[in-house]
C-alpha positions as CSV (number, residue, x, y, z in Angstrom):
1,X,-7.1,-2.8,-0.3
2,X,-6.6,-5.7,-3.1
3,X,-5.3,-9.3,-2.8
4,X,-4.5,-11.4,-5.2
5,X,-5.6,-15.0,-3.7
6,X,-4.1,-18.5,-5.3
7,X,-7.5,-20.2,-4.7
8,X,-10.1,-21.8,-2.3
9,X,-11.1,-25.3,-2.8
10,X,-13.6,-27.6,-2.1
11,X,-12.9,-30.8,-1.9
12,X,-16.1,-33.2,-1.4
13,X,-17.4,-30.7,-4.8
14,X,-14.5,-31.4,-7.2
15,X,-11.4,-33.9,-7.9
16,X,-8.1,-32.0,-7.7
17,X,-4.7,-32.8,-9.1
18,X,-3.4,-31.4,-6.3
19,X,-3.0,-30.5,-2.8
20,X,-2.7,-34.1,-2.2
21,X,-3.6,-36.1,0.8
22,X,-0.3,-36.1,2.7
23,X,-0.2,-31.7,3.0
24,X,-1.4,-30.2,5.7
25,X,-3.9,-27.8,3.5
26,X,-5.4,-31.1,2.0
27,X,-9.1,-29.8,3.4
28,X,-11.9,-27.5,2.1
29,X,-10.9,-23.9,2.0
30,X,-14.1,-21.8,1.6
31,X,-14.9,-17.9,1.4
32,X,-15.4,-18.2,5.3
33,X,-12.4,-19.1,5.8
34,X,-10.7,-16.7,3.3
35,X,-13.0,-14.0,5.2
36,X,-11.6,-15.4,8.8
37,X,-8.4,-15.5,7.7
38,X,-7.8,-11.8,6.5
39,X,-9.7,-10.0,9.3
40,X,-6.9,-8.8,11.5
41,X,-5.7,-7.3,7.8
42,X,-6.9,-4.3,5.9
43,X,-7.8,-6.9,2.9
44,X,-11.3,-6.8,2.1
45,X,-11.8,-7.5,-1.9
46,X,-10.2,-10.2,-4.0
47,X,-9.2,-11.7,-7.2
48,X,-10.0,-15.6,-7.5
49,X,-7.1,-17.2,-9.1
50,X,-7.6,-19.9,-10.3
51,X,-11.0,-21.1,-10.9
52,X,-9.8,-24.5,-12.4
53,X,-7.0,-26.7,-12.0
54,X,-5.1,-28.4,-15.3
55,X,-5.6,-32.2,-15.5
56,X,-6.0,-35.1,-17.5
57,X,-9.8,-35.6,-17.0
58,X,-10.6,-31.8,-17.4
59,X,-8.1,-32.0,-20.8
60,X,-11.2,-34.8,-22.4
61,X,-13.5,-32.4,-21.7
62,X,-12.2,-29.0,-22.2
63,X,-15.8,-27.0,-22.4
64,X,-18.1,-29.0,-19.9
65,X,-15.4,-28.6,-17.1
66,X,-14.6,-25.4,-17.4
67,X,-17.6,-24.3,-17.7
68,X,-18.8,-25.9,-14.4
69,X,-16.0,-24.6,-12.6
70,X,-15.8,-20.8,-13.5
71,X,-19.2,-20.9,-12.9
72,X,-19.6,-22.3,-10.0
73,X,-16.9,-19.7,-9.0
74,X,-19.3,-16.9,-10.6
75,X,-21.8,-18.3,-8.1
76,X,-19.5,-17.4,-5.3
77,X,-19.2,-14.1,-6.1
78,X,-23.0,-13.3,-6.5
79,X,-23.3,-14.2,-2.6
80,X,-20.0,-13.0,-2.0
81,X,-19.4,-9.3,-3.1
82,X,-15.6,-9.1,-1.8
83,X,-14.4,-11.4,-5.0
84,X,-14.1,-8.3,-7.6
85,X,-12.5,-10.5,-10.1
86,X,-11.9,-14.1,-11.4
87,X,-8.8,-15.6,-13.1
88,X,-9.7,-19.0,-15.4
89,X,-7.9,-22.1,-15.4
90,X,-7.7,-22.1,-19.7
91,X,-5.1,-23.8,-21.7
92,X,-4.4,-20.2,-25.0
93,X,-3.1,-23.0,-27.5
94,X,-6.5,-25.2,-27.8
95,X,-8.2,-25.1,-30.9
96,X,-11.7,-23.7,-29.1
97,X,-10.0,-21.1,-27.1
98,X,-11.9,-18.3,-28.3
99,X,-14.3,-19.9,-28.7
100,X,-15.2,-20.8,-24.8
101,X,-13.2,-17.8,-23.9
102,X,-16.7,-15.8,-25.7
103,X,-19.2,-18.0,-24.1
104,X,-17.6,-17.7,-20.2
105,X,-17.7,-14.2,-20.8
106,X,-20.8,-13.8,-21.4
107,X,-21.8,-16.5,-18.2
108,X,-18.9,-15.0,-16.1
109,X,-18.9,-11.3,-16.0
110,X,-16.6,-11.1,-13.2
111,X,-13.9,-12.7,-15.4
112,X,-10.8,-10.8,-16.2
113,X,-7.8,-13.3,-16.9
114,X,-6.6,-17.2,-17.7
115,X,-3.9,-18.8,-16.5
116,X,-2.7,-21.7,-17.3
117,X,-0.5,-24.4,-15.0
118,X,3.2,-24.9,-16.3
119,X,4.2,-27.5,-13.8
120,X,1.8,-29.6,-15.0
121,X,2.2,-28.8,-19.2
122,X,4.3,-31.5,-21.1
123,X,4.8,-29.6,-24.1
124,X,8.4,-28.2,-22.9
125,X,8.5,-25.5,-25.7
126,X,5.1,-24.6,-24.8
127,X,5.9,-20.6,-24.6
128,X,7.2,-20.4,-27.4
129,X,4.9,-22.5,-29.5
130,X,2.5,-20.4,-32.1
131,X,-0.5,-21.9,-30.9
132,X,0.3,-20.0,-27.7
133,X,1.1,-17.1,-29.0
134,X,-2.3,-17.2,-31.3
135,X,-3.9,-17.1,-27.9
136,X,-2.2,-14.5,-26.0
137,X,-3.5,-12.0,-29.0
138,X,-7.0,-13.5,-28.4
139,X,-6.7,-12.8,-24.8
140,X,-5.7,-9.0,-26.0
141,X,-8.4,-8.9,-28.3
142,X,-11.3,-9.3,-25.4
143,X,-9.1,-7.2,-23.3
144,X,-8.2,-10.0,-20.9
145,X,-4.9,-10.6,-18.9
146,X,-2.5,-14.1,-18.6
147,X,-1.0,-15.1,-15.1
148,X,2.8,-16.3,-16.2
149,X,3.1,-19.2,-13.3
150,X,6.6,-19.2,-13.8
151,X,10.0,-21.3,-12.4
152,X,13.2,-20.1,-13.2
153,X,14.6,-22.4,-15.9
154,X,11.6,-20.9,-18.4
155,X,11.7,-16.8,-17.7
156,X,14.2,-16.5,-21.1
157,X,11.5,-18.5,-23.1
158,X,8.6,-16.3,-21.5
159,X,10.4,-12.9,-22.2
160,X,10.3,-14.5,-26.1
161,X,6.7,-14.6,-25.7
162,X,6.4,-11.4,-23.8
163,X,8.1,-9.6,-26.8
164,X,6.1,-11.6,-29.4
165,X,2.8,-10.2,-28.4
166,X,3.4,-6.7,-26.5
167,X,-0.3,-6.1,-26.7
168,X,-1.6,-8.8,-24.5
169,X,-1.0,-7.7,-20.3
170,X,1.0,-10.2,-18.1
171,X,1.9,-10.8,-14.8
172,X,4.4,-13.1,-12.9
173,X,3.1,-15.1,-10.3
174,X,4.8,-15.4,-7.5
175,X,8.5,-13.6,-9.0
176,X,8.7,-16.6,-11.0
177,X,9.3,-18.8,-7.8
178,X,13.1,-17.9,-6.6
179,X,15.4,-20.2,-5.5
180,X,15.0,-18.8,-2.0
181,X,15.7,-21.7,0.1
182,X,19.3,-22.2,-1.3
183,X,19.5,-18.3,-1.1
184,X,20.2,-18.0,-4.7
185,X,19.9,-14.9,-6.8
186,X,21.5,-15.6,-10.3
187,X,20.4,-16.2,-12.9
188,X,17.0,-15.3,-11.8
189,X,18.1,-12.4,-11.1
190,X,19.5,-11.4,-14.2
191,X,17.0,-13.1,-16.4
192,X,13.7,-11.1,-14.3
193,X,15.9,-8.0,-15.1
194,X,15.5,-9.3,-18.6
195,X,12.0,-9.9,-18.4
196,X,10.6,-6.6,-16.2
197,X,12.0,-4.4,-19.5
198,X,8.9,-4.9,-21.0
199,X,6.3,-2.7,-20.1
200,X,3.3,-4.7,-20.4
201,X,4.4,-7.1,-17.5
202,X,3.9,-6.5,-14.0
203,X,4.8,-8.7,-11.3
204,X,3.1,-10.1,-8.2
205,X,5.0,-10.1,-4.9
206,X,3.3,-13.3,-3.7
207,X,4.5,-17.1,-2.5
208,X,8.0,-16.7,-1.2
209,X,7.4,-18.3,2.0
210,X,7.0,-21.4,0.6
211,X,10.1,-21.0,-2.0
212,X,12.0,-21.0,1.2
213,X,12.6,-23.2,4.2
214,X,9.0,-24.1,5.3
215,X,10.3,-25.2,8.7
216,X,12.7,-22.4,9.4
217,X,12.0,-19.5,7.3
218,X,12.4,-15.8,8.4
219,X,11.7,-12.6,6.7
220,X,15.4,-11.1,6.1
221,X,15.4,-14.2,4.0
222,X,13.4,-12.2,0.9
223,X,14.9,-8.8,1.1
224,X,17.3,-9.4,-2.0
225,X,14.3,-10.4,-4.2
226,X,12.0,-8.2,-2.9
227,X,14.4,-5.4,-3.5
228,X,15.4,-6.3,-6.8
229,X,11.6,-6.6,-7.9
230,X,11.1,-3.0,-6.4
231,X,14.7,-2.2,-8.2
232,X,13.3,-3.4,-12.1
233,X,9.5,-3.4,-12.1
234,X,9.5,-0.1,-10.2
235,X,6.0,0.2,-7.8
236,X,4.0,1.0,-10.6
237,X,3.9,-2.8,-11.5
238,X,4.5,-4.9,-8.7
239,X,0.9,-6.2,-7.0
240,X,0.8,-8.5,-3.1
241,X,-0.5,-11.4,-3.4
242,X,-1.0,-13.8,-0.5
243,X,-0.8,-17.3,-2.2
244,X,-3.3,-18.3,0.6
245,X,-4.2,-21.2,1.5
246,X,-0.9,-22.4,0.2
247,X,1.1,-20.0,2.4
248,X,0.0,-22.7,4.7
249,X,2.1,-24.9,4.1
250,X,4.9,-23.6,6.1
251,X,5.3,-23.2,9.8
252,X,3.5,-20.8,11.6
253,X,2.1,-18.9,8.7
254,X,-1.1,-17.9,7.9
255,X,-2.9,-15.3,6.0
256,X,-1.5,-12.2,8.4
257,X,1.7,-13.4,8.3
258,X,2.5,-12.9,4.4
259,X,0.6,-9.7,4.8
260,X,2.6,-8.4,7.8
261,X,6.0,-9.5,6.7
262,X,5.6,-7.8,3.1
263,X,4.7,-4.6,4.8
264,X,7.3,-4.6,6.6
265,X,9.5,-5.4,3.5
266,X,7.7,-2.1,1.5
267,X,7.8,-0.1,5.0
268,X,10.7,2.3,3.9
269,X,8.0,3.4,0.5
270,X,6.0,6.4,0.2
271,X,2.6,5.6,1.6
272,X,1.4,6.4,-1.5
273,X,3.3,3.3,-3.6
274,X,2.5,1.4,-0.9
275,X,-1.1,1.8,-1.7
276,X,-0.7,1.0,-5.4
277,X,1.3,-2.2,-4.7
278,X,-1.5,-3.4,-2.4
279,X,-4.5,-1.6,-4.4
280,X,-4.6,0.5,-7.5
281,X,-2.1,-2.2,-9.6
282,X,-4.1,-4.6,-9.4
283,X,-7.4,-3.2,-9.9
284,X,-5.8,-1.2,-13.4
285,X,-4.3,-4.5,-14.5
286,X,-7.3,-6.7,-14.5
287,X,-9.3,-3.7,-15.1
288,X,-11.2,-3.9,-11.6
289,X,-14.0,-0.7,-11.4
């Protein structure tokens, strides 16, 4: 079995943007804990995403920083052979893009993606800029994959960029973060539609919990998206991922919890989709031996 993990921190290494200090996952999150956390679960390998997180002071020093960072996440994973993979924090429309992209490839074998953090990009038209685009086909070129961290007001401009550059292999974090807690469907529902036509974009069945009421959520609350994912990307491209530690953040929930109440979500699928939403997806879309 796969997982697609949002990250482990820790904090008395590294400054981070964010979880702040008033959130109840503001601590250190390390592979112990990940370990702890999945062992009543069949999980046993996993995909780091993300190795770096956007920000201001990171921005000044684009090479130093995220150099430090993906490598210190490559250290991880010499003494920890469950991480399989490892998804960079790397902004595709800087001028040095390919540039670092070469070096951390050669320093960090393990790596097989970018993503970079919307939320915190001010450039609104950033999908759809050139720069971006530029990038995506340099991402292609080295046969690496982008993590679309997507909110529903910007799927229509990232199908534009999805059909721009059909060469380059994306996936949705998250279903592009549903308006779950106000139960509403449209227009995500229409635009992911939209989006899932292309075939070079899979989709990861991850962070719903916390798109819905994190006091008071319960599972019947995801069965349209969930349904409608399975409906338009089809099993062949849908991928679980936990969103752990952030899954946290809501009552009651842990690690197992996301696991268990996707399964029982997918429970009506053949075993054998089953296995490639939890397994063989992810390992042929980052390209994971």
């Amino acid at each position: 079995m796969k997982i697609l993990l949002k990250n482990i921190w820790e904090l008395d290494k590294f400054e981070y943007p964010w979880p702040t200090p008033d959130l109840t996952i503001y601590k250190t999150h390390v592979i112990k804990d990940l370990v702890a956390a999945t062992s009543s679960t069949p999980v046993k390998q996993h995909i780091f995403v993300q190795c770096l997180n956007d920000s201001p002071e990171e921005a000044r020093d684009f090479i130093s920083c995220i150099s430090f960072r993906t490598e210190w996440v490559m250290s991880l994973a010499k003494d920890n052979p469950e991480i399989k993979g490892i998804v960079a924090g790397l902004d595709p429309s800087h001028p040095q893009f390919e540039e670092r992209l070469i070096s951390l490839k050669k320093d960090v074998p393990l790596l097989v993606g970018v993503r970079h953090i919307l939320d915190l990009e001010p450039r609104q038209d950033y999908l759809l800029r050139e720069d971006v685009a530029a990038g995506m086909r340099v991402l292609a070129r080295h046969n690496l994959t982008f993590d679309l961290l997507l909110r529903p007001p910007i799927i229509e401009a990232a199908t534009v960029l999805v059909r721009r550059v059909p060469e380059v292999r994306f996936v949705v974090d998250h279903l592009a973060k549903p308006y779950i807690a106000a139960g509403k469907l449209e227009p995500w529902r229409q635009h992911m539609t939209e989006l899932a036509k292309y075939p070079n974009v899979y989709c990861k069945l991850s962070g719903m919990i916390t798109e819905a009421d994190l006091e008071s959520w319960k599972p019947e609350n995801f069965q349209p998206y969930i349904e409608h994912m399975v409906q338009v990307f089809g099993p062949d491209r849908l991928m679980f991922g936990s969103d752990w530690p952030v899954c946290r953040l809501a009552k009651n929930t842990d690690y197992a919890t996301v696991y268990i109440t996707l399964k029982k979500h997918l429970s009506h699928l053949p075993d054998e989709q089953q296995k490639k939403i939890y397994c063989t997806n992810a390992r042929k879309f980052y390209s994971i031996v």
